[in-house]
Phi, psi and omega in degrees: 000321163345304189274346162295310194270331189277353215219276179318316181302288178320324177303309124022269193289335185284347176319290192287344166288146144308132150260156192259114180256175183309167169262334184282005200257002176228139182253187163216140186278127185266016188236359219212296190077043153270172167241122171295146159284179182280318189312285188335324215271307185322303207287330180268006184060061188022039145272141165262133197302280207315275159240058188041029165316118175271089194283162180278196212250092193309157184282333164311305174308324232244327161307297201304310175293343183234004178248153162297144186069009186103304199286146175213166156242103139341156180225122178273146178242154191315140157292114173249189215292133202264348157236076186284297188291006274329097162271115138243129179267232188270335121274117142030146092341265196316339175291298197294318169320299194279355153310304152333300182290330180277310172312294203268353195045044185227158171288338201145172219278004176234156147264108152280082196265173156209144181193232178211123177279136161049004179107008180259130192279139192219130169297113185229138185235134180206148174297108175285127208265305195287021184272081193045007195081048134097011217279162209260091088013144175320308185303344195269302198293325180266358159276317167284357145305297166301336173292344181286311193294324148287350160284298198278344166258016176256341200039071172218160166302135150258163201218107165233148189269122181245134160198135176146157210267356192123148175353078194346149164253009181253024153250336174082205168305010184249312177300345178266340178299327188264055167257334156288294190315324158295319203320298172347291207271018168264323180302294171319324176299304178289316148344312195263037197043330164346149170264158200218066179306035179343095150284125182261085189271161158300137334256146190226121201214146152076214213281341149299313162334309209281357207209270207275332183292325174269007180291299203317145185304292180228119182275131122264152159238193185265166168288139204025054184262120175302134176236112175190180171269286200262154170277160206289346183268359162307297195307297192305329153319277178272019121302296190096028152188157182286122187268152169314154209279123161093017171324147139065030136289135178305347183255335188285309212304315195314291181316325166269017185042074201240329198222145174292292186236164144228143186237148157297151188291347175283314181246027162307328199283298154352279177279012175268315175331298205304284182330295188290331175296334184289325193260353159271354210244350188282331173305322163323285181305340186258002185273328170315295174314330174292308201285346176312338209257355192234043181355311232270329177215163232262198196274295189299337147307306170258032162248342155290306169323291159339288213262087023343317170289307167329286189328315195276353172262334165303315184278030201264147177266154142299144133340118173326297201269058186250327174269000000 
């Protein structure tokens, strides 16, 4: 009975027990409605193989995908005050903040890396989505900031990656405020001449729209990524009419010329190579033309005055009350 009981039963059951399987090993395509395996969905950088639909991306990944070898650096940023208005909805503003932080194991809706695009060094700030939606915050306005600032004192491109629904509202008048404050810190990039690159991924909405996401010298986007200030069913509320198929698709905007490219996701890495390189090597030529211009004193004279002045304004602190 032994071999009956030690080898045959068990063999038994397991025929007739349920195995639990993962929930996570089948995707379904929101653009298609097939279903990916996880391996597949990984390998293609969440394109879908069928009809190439861009689910979206973790930010991480998309780091990962886009510097060379992989390798990066973080930047950790200052901590700010995590409820200045003490808001309650149906939670805490502080409940929902360490909700956000246990989910992403991130400080807030941006990243700040820096490494080498193409062997060249390039400043990146990119949006995290599953972060409250992406949505825009004190913490947000001083990670793009301090990334501006670190683009002009590395005199390297910044490059940010936009997703989000838009302006925290459990922040209030403080969360509207930083959309002059990047508009600021774009303006400083452009200033030290740097390039100020935009990628628009899904979805990049509301009050990033209205402010640091259309400034770049050159906006791409991803394929069929909503771009827009109000949503579309908003709009139509108030108007009373129905907008056209593919409204605030990255292919409508292109077409009005609201965006430069739209690229695959495959070949983003690509077309950022190519772009910093044409828009580094033309700041060059025009920092030539400058220093030509100026006889009076030799070229390492006035490229140390630059980058002396550049310096003294990167180190320069904010105000208390800017945060």
């Amino acid at each position: 009975m032994n071999w009956l009981t030690n080898y045959v039963r068990p063999k038994i059951r397991a025929l007739v027990e349920k195995k639990e399987v993962p929930d996570n090993l089948w995707h379904q395509c929101p653009g298609c409605g097939q279903m990916i395996f996880h391996r597949e969905l990984e390998a293609s950088h969440r394109v879908c193989n069928n009809c190439g639909y861009h689910i979206r991306l973790p930010a991480k990944e998309r780091l990962e995908l886009l510097f060379d070898e992989g390798k990066y650096q973080t930047v950790d940023l200052p901590k700010l005050t995590s409820d200045p208005l003490k808001f309650k909805d149906l939670k805490r503003y502080t409940e929902r903040l360490k909700e956000s932080r246990n989910a992403t194991n991130e400080e807030d809706a941006m990243i700040l890396a820096h490494g080498e695009l193409g062997g060249r060094k390039v400043v990146v700030a990119i949006m995290n989505f599953a972060f409250m939606g992406g949505s825009m915050g004190l913490a947000l306005g001083k990670a793009f900031l301090t990334a501006a600032r670190l683009a002009v004192l590395q005199e390297a491109p910044l490059i940010c990656f936009t997703s989000s629904g838009g302006a925290r509202m459990q922040e209030g008048i403080l969360s509207l405020m930083q959309m002059p404050r990047t508009v600021i810190a774009v303006d400083e990039v452009k200033n030290a001449k740097l390039p100020y690159i935009t990628v628009l991924t899904d979805p990049t909405t509301g009050g990033v729209t209205a402010s640091f996401a259309m400034l770049g010298d050159i906006a791409i986007a991803e394929p069929g990524a909503v771009v827009g200030f109000a949503g579309a069913r908003v709009i139509e509320e108030t108007i009373h009419e129905k907008l056209p198929e593919g409204f605030q698709r990255a292919e409508y905007l292109l077409e009005h010329g609201m965006i430069d490219r739209v690229v695959h996701r495959h070949q983003i890495r690509d077309e950022l190579i190519k772009i910093t390189n044409l828009l580094m090597v033309r700041r060059l030529d025009d920092n030539v033309i400058s220093i030509s211009s100026k006889p009076k004193n030799g070229v390492k004279e006035n490229l140390d005055t630059h980058r002396s002045n550049e310096r003294k304004n990167d180190v320069t602190e904010e105000r208390p009350a800017a945060e």
